[in-house]
MIDOSE-1310 file (N, C-alpha, C; in nm, 2 decimals, decimal comma, always signed):
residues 154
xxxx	+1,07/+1,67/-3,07/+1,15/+1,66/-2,95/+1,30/+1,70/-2,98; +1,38/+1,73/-2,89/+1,50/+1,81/-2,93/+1,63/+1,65/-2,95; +1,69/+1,70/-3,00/+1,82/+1,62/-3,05/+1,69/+1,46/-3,10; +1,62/+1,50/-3,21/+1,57/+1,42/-3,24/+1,64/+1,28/-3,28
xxxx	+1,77/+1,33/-3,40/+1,85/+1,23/-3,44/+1,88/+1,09/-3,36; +1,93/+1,15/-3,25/+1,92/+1,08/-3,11/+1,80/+1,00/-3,03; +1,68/+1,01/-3,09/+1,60/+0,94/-3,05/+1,53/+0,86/-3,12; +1,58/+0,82/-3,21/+1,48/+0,77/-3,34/+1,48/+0,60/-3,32
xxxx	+1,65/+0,53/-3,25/+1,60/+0,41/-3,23/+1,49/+0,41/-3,15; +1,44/+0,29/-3,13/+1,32/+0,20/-2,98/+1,26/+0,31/-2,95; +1,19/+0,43/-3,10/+1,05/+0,52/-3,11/+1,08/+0,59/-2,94; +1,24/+0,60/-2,92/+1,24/+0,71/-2,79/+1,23/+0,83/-2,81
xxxx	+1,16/+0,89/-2,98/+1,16/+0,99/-2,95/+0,97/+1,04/-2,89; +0,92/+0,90/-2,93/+0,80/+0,92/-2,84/+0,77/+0,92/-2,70; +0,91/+0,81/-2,66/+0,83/+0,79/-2,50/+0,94/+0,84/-2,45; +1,03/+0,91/-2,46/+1,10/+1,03/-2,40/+1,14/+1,14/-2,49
xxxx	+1,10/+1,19/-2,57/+1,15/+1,31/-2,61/+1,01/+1,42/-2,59; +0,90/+1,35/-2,64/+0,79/+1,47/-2,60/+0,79/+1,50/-2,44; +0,82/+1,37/-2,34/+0,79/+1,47/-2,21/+0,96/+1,54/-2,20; +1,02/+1,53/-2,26/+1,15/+1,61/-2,25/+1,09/+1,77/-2,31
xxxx	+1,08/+1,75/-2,41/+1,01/+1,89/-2,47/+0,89/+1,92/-2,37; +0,82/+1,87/-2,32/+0,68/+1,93/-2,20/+0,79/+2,00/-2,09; +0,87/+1,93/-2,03/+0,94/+1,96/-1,94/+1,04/+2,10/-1,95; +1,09/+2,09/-2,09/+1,17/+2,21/-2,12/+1,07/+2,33/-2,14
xxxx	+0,97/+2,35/-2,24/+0,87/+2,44/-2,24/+0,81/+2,47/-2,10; +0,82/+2,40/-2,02/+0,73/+2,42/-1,84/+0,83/+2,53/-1,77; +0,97/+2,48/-1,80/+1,09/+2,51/-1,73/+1,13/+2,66/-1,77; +1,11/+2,67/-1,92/+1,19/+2,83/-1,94/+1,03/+2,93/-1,92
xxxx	+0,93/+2,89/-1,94/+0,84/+2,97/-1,89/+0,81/+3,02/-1,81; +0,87/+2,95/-1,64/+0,89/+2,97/-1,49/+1,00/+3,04/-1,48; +1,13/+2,96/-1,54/+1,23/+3,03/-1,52/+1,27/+3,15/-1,62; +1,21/+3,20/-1,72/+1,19/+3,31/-1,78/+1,10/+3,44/-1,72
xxxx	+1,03/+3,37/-1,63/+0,92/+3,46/-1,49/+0,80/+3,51/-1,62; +0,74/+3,42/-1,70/+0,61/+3,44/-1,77/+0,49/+3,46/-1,67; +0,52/+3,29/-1,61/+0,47/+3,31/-1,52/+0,40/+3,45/-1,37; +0,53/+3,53/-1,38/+0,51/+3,58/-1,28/+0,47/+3,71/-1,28
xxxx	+0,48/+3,74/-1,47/+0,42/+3,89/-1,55/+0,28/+3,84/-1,59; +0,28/+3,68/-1,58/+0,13/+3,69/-1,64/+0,06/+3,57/-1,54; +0,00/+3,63/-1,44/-0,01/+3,54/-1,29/-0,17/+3,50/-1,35; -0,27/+3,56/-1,48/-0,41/+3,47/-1,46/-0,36/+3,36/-1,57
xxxx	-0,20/+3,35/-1,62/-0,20/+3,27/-1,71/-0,26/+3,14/-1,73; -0,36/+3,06/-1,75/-0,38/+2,90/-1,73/-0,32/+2,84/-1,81; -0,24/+2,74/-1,78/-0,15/+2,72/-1,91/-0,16/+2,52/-1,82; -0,21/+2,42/-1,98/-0,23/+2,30/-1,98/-0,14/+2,22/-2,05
xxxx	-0,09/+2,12/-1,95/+0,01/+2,07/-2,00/+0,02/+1,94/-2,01; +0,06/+1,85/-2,15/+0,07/+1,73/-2,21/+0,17/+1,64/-2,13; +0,09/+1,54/-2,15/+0,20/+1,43/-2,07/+0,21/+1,41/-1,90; +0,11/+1,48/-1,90/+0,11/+1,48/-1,71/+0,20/+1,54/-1,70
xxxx	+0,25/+1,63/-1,75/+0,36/+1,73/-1,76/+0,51/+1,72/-1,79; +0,53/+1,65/-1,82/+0,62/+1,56/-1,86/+0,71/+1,52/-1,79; +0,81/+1,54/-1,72/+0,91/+1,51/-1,60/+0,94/+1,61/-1,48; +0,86/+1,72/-1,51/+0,85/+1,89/-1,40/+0,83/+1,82/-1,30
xxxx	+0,69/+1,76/-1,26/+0,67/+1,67/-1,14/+0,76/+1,62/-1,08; +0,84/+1,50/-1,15/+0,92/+1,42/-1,11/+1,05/+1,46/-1,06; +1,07/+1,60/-1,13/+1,22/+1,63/-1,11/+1,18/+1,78/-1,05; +1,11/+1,81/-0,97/+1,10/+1,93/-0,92/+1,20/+1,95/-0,81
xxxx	+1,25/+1,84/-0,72/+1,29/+1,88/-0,65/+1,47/+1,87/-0,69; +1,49/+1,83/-0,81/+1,66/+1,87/-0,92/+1,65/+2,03/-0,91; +1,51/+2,09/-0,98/+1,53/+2,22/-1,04/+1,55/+2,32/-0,86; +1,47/+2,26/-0,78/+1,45/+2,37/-0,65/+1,59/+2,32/-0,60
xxxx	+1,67/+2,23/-0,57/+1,79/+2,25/-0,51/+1,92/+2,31/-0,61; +1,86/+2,30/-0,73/+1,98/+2,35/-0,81/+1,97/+2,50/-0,82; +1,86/+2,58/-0,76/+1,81/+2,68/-0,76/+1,88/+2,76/-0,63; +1,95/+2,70/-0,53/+2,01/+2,73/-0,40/+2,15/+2,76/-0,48
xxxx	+2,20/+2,71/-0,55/+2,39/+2,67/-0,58/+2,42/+2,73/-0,71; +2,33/+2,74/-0,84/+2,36/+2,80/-0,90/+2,30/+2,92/-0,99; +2,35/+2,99/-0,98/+2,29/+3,16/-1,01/+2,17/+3,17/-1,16; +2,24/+3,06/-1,29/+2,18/+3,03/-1,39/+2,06/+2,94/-1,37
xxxx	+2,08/+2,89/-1,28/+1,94/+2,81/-1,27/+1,82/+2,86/-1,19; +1,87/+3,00/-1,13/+1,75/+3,04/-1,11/+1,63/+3,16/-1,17; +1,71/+3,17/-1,35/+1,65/+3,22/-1,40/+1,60/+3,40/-1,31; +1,47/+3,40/-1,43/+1,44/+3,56/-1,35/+1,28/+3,52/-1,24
xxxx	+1,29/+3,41/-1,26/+1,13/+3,38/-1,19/+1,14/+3,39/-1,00; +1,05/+3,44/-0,96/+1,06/+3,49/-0,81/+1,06/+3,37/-0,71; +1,01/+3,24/-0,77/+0,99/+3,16/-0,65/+1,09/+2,99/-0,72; +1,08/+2,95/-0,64/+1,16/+2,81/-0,70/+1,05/+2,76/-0,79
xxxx	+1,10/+2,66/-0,87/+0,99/+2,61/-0,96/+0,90/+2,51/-0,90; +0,88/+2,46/-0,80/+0,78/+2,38/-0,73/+0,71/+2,46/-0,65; +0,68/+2,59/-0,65/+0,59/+2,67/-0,65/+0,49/+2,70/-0,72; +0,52/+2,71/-0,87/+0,45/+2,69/-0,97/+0,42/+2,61/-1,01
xxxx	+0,42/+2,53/-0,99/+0,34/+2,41/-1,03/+0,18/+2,36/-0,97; +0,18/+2,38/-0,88/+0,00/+2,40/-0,89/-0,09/+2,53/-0,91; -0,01/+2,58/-1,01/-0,07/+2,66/-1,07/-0,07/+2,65/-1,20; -0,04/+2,55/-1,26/-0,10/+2,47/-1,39/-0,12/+2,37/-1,40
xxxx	-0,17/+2,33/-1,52/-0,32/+2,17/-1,52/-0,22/+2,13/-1,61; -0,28/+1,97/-1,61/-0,19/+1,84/-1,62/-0,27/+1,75/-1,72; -0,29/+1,68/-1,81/-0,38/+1,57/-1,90/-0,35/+1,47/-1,77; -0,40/+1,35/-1,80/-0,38/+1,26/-1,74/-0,28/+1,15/-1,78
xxxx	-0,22/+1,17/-1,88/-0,18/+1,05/-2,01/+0,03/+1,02/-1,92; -0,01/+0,97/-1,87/+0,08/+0,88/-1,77/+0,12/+0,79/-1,79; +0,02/+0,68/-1,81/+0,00/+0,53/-1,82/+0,01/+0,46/-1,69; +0,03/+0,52/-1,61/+0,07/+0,42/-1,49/-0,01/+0,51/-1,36
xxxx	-0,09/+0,45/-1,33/-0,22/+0,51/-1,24/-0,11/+0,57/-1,09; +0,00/+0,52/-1,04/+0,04/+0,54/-0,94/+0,13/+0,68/-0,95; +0,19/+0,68/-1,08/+0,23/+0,81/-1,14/+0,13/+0,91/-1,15; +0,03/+0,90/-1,17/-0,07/+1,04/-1,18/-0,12/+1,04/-1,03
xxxx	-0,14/+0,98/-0,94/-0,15/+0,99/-0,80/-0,08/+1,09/-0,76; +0,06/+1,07/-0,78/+0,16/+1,16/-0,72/+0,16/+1,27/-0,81; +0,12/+1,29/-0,92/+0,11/+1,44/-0,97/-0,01/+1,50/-0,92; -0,10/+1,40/-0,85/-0,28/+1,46/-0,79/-0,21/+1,53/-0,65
xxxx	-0,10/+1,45/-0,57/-0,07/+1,48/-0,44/+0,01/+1,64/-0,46; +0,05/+1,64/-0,56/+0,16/+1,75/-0,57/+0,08/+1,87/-0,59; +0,00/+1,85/-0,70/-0,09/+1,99/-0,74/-0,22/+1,94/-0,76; -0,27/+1,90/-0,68/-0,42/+1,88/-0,65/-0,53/+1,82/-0,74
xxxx	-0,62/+1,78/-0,72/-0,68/+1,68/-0,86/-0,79/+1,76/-0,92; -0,80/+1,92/-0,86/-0,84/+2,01/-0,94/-0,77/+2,08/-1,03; -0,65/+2,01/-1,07/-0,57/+2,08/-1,15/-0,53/+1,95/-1,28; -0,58/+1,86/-1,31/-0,60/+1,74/-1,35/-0,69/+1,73/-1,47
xxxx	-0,65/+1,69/-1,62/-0,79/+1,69/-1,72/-0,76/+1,54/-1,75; -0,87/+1,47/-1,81/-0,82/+1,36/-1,86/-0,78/+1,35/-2,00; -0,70/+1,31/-2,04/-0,65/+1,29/-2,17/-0,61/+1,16/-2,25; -0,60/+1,15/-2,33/-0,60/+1,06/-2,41/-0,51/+0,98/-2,55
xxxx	-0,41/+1,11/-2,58/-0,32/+1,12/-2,64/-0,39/+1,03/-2,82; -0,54/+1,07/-2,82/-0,59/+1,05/-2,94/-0,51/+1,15/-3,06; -0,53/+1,13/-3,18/-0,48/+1,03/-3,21/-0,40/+0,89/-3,25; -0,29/+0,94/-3,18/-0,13/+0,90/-3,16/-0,16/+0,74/-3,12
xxxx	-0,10/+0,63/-3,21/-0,07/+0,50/-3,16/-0,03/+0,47/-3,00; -0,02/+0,54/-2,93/+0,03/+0,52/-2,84/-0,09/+0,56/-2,71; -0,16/+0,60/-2,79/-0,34/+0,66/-2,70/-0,34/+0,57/-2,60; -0,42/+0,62/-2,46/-0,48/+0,52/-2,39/-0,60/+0,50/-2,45
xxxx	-0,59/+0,41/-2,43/-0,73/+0,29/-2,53/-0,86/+0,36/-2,39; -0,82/+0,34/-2,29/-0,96/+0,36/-2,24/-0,95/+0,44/-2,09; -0,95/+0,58/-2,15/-0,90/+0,69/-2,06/-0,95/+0,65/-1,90; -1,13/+0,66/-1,92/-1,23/+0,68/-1,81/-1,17/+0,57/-1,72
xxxx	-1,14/+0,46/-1,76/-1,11/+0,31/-1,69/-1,00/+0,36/-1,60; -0,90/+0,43/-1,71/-0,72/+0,45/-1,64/-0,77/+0,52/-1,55; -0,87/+0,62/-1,49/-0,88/+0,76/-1,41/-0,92/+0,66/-1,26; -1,04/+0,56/-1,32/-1,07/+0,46/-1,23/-0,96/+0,37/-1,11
xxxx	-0,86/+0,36/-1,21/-0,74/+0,26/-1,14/-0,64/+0,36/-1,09; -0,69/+0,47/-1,06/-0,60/+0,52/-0,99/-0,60/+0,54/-0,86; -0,49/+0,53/-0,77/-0,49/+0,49/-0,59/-0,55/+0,58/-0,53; -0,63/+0,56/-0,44/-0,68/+0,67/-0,35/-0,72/+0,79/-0,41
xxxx	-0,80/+0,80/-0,51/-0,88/+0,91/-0,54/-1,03/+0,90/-0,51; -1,10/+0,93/-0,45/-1,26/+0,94/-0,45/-1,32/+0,96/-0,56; -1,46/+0,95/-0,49/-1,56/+0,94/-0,63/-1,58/+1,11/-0,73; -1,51/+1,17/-0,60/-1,56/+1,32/-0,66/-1,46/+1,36/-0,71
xxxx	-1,36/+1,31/-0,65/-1,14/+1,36/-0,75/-1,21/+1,33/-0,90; -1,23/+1,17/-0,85/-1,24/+1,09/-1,04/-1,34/+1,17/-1,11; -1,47/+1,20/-1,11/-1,52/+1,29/-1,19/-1,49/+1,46/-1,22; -1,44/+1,52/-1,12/-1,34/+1,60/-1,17/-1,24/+1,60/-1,28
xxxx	-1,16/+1,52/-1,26/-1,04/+1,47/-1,35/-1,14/+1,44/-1,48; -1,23/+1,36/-1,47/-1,31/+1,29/-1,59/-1,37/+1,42/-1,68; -1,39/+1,53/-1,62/-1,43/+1,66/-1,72/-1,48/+1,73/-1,61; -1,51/+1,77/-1,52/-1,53/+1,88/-1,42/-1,42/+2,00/-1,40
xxxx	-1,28/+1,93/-1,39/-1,24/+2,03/-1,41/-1,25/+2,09/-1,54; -1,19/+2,04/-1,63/-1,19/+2,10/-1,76/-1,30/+2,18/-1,83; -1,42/+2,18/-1,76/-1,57/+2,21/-1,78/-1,51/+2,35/-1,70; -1,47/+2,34/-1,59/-1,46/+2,47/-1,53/-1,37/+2,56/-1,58
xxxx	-1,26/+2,50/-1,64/-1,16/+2,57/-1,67/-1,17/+2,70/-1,81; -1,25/+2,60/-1,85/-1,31/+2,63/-2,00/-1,46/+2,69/-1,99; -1,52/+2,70/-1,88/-1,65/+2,75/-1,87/-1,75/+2,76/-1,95; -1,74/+2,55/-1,97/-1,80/+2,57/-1,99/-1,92/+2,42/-1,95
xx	-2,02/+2,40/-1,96/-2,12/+2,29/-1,87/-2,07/+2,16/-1,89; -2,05/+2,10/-1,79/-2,01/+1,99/-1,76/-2,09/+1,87/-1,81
């Protein structure tokens, strides 16, 4: 994670600095226009993506006002975003709801964050407790998509 020094009390460089680094890696990708030279890119991202979700609508208004923040990429960054997949590894079932509403729950793998102490102990269960998904979202997420993505049998 970046300015690690800085994160080393209360192990924040685990529970904020990796989705800081998911977030930065998502960010110059889009706003570097990778994305936009390499459109079959599939590109899968840790952490439920780390804070892109949450803060999409920081990067799209700051995208109106300042020239540097809009990089070389053609569309605001909450454009791109359902056009890449997500782990599940959240922790908090209401949080990955709102990343399903944003970019769809075909864009969703489940993950596990094995072998890291900090794993969900029991992925299938977490996908279960999540709000208002159906029976067919949750086995998607459970490996359908990832089966598709990867082509390979579910």
């Amino acid at each position: 994670p970046p300015a690690r020094e800085r994160l080393d009390d209360f192990y924040l460089f685990n529970l904020i600095g990796f989705l800081t680094e998911t977030t930065m890696a998502t960010a110059r990708l889009i706003f570097g226009g990778v994305l936009d030279r390499h459109p079959n890119l599939r590109i899968v991202l840790a952490h439920g993506g780390g804070q892109i979700i949450f803060t999409q609508g920081r990067f799209d208004h700051r995208r109106q006002y300042i020239r540097q923040a809009q990089g070389t990429s053609a569309e605001p960054l909450s454009a791109y975003l359902p056009r890449l997949y997500y782990d599940s590894i959240t922790y908090d079932p209401k949080a990955l709801r709102y990343i399903s509403e944003v970019v769809g729950t075909d864009h969703i793998f489940l993950g596990t964050d094995h072998p890291f102490g900090i794993a969900e102990r029991d992925p299938v269960s977490f996908i279960d407790r999540v709000p208002g998904l159906d029976e067919e979202a949750r086995d998607a997420i459970k490996g359908q998509n990832a089966a598709r993505l990867f082509g390979i049998s579910a």
